[in-house]
C-alpha positions in Angstrom: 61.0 -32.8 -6.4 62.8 -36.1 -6.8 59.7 -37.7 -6.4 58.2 -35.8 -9.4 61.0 -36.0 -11.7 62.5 -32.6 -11.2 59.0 -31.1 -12.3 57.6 -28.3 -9.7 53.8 -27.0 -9.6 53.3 -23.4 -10.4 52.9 -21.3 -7.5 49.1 -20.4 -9.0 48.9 -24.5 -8.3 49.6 -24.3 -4.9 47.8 -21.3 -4.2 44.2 -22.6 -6.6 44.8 -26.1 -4.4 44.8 -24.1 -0.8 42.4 -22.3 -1.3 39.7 -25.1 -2.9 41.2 -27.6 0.1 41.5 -24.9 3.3 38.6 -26.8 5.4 40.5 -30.2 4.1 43.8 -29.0 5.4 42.2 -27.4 8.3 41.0 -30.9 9.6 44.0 -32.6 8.9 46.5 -30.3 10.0 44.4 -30.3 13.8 44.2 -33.6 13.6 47.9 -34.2 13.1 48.4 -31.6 15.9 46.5 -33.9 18.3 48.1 -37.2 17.4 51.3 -35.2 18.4 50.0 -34.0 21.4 48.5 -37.5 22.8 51.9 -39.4 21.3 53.9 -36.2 23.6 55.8 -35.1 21.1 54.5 -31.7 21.7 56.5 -29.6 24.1 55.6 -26.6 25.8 58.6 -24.6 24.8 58.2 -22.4 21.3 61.3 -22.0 19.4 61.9 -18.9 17.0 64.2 -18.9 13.9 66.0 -15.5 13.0 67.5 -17.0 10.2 67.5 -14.4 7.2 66.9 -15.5 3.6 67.5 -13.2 0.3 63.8 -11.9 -1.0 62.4 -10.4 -4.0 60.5 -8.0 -1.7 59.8 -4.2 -2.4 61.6 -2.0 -0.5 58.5 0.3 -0.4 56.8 -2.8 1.1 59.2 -4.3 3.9 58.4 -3.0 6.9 60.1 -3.2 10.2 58.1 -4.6 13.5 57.9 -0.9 14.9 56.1 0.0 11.4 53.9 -2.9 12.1 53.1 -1.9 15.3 51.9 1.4 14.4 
């Protein structure tokens, strides 16, 4: 945000951009991935954050991983 002089998009900004660019971002992100990969800084280990972060979520709409499952 410094960058931009404090100023953020709109989320309907981000969202009109992903979905005009997907095939864009598609390419770019697998090409990233495989620079990674042949500069081996790609591991094989996967790492998972638990971290938990306040959300404007519905309670009607949060579901646990057993509701998921189901």
């Amino acid at each position: 945000m410094y960058l931009a002089a404090m100023q953020k998009p709109d989320f309907h900004t981000i969202c009109r951009f992903r979905s005009t660019h997907l095939g864009p971002i598609k390419e770019i992100f697998s090409q990233v991935v495989t620079f990674c990969k042949e500069m081996d800084l790609i591991g094989s280990s996967i790492s998972i954050d638990g971290t938990k972060v306040k959300a404007n979520a519905s309670p009607r709409q949060s579901k646990s991983s057993d509701a998921l499952e189901k």
